[in-house]
C-alpha positions in Angstrom: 13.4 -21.6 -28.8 10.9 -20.4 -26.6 8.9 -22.7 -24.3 5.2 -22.2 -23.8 3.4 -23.2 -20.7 -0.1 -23.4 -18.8 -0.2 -20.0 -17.8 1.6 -18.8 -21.6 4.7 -17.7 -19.2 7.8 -17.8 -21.1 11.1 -17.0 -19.0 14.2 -16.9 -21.1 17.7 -17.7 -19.8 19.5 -14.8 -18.3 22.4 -13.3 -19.8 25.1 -14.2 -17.3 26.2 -12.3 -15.1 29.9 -9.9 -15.1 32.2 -10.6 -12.2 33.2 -6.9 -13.1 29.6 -5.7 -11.8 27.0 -6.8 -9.4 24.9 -5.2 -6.7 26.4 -4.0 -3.5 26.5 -6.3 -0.7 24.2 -3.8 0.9 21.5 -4.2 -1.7 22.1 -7.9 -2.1 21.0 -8.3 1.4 18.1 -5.8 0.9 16.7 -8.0 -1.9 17.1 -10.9 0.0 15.0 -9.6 2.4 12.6 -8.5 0.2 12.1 -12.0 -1.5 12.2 -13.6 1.9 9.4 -11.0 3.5 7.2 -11.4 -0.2 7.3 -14.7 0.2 6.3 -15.2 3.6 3.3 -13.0 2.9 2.0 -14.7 0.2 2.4 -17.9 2.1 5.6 -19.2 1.5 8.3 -19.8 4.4 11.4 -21.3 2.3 12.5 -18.2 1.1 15.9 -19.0 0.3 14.8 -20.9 -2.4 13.0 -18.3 -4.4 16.6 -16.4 -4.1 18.4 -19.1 -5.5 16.7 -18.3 -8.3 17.6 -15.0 -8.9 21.0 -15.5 -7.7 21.4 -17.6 -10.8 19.0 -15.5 -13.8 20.5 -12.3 -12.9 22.8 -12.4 -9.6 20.1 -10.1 -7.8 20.6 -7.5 -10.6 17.1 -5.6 -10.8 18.0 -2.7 -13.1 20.4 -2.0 -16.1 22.5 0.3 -14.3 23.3 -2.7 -12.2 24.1 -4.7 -14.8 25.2 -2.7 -18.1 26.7 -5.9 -19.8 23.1 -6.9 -20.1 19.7 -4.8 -22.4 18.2 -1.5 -21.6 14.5 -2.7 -20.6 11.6 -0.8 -19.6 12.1 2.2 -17.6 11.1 1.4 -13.8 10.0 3.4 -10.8 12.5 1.0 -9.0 15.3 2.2 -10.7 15.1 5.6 -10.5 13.4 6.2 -13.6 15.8 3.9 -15.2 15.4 0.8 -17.7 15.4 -2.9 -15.9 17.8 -5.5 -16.5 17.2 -7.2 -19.9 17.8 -10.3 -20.9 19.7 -10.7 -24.3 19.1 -14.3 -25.0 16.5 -13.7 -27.6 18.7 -11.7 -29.9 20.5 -8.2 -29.8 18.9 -5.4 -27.4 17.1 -3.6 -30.6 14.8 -6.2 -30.8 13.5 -5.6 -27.5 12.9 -9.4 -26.8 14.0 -11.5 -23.4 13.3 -11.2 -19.7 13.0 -8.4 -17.6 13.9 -7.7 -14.3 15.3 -9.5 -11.3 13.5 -13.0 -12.3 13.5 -12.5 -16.3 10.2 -12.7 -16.8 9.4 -13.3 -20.8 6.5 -13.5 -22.9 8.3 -12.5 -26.2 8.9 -8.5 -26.5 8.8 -5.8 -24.0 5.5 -5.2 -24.5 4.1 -9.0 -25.0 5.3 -9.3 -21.4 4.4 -5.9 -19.8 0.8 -7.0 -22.0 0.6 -10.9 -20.2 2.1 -9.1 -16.7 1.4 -5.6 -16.6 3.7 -2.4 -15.5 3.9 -4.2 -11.8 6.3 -6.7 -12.9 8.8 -4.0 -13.9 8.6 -3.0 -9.7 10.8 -5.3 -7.8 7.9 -5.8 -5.5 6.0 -7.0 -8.5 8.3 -9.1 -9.9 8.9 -11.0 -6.9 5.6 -11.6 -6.4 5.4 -12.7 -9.6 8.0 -15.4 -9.3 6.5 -16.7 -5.9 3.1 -17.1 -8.1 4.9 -18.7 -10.8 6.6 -21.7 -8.6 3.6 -22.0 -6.7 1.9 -23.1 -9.4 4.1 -24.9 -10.8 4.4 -26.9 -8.2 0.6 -27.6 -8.3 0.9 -28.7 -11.7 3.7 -30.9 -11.6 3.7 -32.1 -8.0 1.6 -35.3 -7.2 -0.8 -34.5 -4.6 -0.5 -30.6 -4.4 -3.9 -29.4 -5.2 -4.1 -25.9 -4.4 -1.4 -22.8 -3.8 -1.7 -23.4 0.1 -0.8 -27.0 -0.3 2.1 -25.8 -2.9 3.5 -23.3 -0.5 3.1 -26.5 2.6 5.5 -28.7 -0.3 7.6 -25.6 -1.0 8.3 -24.9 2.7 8.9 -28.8 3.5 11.8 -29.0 0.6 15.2 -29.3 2.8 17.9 -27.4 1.8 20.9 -29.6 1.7 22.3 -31.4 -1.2 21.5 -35.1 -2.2 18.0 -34.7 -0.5 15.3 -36.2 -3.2 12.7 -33.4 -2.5 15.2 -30.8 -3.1 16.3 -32.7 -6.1 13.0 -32.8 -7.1 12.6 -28.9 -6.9 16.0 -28.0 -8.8 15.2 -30.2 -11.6 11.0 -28.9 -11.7 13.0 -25.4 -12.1 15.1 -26.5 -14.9 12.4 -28.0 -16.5 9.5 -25.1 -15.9 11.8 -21.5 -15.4 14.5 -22.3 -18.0 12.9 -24.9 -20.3 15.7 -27.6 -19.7 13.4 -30.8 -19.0 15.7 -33.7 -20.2 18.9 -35.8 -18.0 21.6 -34.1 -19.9 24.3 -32.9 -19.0 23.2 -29.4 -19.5 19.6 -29.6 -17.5 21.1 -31.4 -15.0 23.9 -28.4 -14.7 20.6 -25.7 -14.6 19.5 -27.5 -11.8 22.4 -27.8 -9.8 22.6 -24.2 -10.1 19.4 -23.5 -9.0 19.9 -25.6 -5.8 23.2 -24.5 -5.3 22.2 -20.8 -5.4 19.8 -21.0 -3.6 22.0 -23.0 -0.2 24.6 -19.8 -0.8 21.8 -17.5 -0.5 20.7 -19.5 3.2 24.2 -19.8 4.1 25.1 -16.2 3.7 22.2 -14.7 5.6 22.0 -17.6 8.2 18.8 -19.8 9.5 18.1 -16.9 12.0 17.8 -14.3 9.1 15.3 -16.6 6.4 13.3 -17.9 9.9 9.5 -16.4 8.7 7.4 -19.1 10.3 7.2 -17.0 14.0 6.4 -14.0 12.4 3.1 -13.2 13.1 3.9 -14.3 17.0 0.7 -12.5 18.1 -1.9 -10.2 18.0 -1.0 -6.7 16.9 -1.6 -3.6 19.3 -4.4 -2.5 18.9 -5.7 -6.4 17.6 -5.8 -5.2 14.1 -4.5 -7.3 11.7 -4.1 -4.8 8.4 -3.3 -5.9 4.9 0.6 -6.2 4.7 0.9 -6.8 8.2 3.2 -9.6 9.5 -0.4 -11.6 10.2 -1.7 -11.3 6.4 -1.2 -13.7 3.9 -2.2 -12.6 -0.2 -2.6 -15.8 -2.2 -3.0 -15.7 -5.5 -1.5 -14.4 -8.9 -0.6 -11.0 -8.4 -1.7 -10.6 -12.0 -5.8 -10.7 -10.2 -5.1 -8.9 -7.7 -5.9 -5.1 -7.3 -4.0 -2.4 -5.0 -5.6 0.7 -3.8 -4.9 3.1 -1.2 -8.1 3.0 1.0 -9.5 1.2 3.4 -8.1 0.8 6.8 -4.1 2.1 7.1 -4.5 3.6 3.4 -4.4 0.4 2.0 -6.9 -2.1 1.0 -6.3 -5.1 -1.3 -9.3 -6.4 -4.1 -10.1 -9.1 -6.7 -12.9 -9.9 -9.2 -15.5 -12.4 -7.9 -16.2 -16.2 -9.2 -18.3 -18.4 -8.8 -15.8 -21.1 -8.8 -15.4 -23.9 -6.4 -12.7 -23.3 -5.0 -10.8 -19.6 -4.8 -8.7 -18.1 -7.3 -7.6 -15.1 -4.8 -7.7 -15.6 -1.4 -6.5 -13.6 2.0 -5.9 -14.8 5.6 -5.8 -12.9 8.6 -3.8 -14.8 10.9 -5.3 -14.7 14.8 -2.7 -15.4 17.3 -4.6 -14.8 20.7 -4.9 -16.5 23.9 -7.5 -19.3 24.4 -10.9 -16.8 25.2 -13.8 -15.3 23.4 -13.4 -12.6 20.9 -15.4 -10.4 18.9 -13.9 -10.4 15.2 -14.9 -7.2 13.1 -14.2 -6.5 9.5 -13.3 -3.3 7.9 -15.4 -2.2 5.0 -15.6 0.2 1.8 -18.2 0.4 0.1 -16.3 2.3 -2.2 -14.4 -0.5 -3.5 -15.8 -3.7 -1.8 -18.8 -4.5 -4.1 -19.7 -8.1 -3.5 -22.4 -8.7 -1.8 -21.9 -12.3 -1.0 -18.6 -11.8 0.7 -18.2 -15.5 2.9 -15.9 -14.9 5.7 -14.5 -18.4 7.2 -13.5 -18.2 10.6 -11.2 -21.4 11.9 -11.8 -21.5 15.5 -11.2 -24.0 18.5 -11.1 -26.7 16.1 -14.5 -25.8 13.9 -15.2 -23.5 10.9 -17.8 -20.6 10.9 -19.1 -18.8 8.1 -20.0 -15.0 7.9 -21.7 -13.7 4.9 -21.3 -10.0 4.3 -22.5 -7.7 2.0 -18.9 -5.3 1.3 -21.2 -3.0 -0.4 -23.5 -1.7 2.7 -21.3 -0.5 5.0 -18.1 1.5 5.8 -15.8 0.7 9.0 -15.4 -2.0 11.0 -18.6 -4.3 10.8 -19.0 -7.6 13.3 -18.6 -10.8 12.6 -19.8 -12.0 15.6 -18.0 -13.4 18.9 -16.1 -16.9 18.6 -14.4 -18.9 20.7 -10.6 -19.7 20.0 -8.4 -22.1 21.6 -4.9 -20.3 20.9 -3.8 -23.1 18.7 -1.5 -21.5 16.3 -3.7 -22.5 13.7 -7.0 -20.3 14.0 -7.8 -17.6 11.3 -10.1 -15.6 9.3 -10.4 -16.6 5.1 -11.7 -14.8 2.6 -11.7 -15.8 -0.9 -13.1 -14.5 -4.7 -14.9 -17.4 -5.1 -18.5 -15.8 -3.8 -20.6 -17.0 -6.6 -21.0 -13.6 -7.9 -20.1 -12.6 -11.4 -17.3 -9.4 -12.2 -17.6 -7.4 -9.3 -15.1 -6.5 -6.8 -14.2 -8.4 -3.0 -12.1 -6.1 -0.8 -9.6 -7.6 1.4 -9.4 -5.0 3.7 -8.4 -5.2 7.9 -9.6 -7.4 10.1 -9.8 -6.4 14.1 -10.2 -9.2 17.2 -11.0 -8.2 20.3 -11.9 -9.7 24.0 
């Protein structure tokens, strides 16, 4: 049976894993890294836990060459050209039905879920972001008091790993329940989620505290005081699914999303500003060739207040001022940007942002 939910994600159970096969130690810890660094960009600091889950759907397996007990997927630009790792829960591999990839994403065939995620999720960048988005907002769904995927990443970060600890006990059992469709106090669910957990406390005991530690790393200001989409001072929020990816902008890279006029954001970036207490000028960079929104409203957190900035993306190129704020070195300070600009279909960049003295 397949288990439908608010965002019509269906993940199946993993075939399970060969002690014959496996990844290399040397890509294990690679993928660790990558879930741990994915996560801490898009806001979440308790990375471990996001490996614990693909410790237990596919042991870190990402394509079918790594794995050849389980279905030829998709081919993949992560694998060489090769097919992803396939699930084989939903019948034999001709059908072309189960999850794909590292965290088993599902949504009936193949191309149901390349349709409901899109080519990205076959990457492994994708499909890690992907998983991140998918707890996130489960959490917000199912956790009393989380309203919002900052406030789900703030519960997700504050779950102790350790055994026995309710919040943790709480987590492992939200995975059976929402990832593999186990929501009952059997014996079985209550299995699923020890194995979740228990995955994911290998995973932080292998690597060490040292090594899943994201919480100091945007430590300060760049060189240079530019803070650059997919620097160690961005945060991405959102469902990767919203999210566009070109290679423009500042660096060659600029991040975008389709504009609401929802209350609240849907997509939203942060540019981090760790600086001394002092004045600073804050500058955005702009395209006009992809920024289109014309009601772009920059927050800036500053020495304890909130200013807003409106721009319009679509009348300049290069950096273009904010304005000069004062900011108290807190640890907390930053610059927000959200979809939510009131405008209808076009695109917001998320592009650099620079801060100066």
């Amino acid at each position: 049976m397949r288990w439908l939910w608010a965002l019509a994600l269906v993940i199946a159970c993993a075939t399970q894993p060969s002690p014959k096969h496996g990844v290399s130690i040397e890509t294990k810890h690679a993928r660790y890294a990558l879930i741990r660094d994915i996560a801490a960009r898009m806001g979440v600091h308790n990375g471990a836990l996001i490996a614990g889950i693909a410790m237990s759907e596919t042991n870190l397996a990402h394509c079918q060459s790594e794995a050849p007990y389980a279905c030829p997927g998709p081919v993949s630009p992560s694998c060489d050209g090769g097919p992803v790792i396939a699930g084989a829960a939903d019948g034999p591999c001709n059908l072309m039905q189960g999850g794909l990839g590292m965290f088993q994403f599902d949504a009936g065939t193949y191309a149901d879920t390349l349709a409901q995620y899109g080519p990205r999720v076959l990457t492994l960048d994708g499909n890690v972001e992907q998983a991140v988005a998918f707890v996130l907002d489960k959490i917000t769904s199912d956790v009393a008091g989380v309203q919002d995927w900052l406030g789900a990443a703030e519960w997700l970060d504050g779950v102790p790993l350790a055994k026995g600890q309710p919040t943790m006990e709480q987590w492992s059992a939200l995975l059976a329940c929402r990832y593999n469709g186990c929501c009952t106090n059997s014996a079985t669910c209550k299995h699923r989620a020890a194995g979740y957990r228990d995955n994911a406390l290998a995973a932080y005991a292998e690597m060490g505290e040292a090594f899943w530690r994201t919480t100091d790393r945007c430590a300060a200001l760049p060189d240079g005081g530019v803070i650059d989409v997919h620097s160690s001072c961005y945060l991405a929020a959102g469902d990767p699914r919203h999210r566009g990816h070109e290679l423009a902008g500042y660096g060659g890279a600029v991040e975008w999303a389709t504009t609401n006029a929802d209350a609240g954001p849907v997509e939203l970036a942060e540019w981090i500003v760790k600086v001394p207490r002092g004045r600073y000028h804050v500058d955005v960079h702009l395209d006009g060739a992809i920024g289109r929104a014309k009601q772009a409203r920059y927050e800036i957190a500053h020495d304890g207040r909130v200013d807003t900035v409106t721009v319009d993306q679509s009348s300049a190129v290069g950096f273009v001022p904010l304005g000069a704020f004062e900011f108290a070195g807190s640890g907390d300070e930053h610059v927000r940007l959200g979809d939510n600009t009131g405008e209808q279909q076009v695109k917001v960049a998320f592009d650099a942002v620079r801060v100066a003295p």
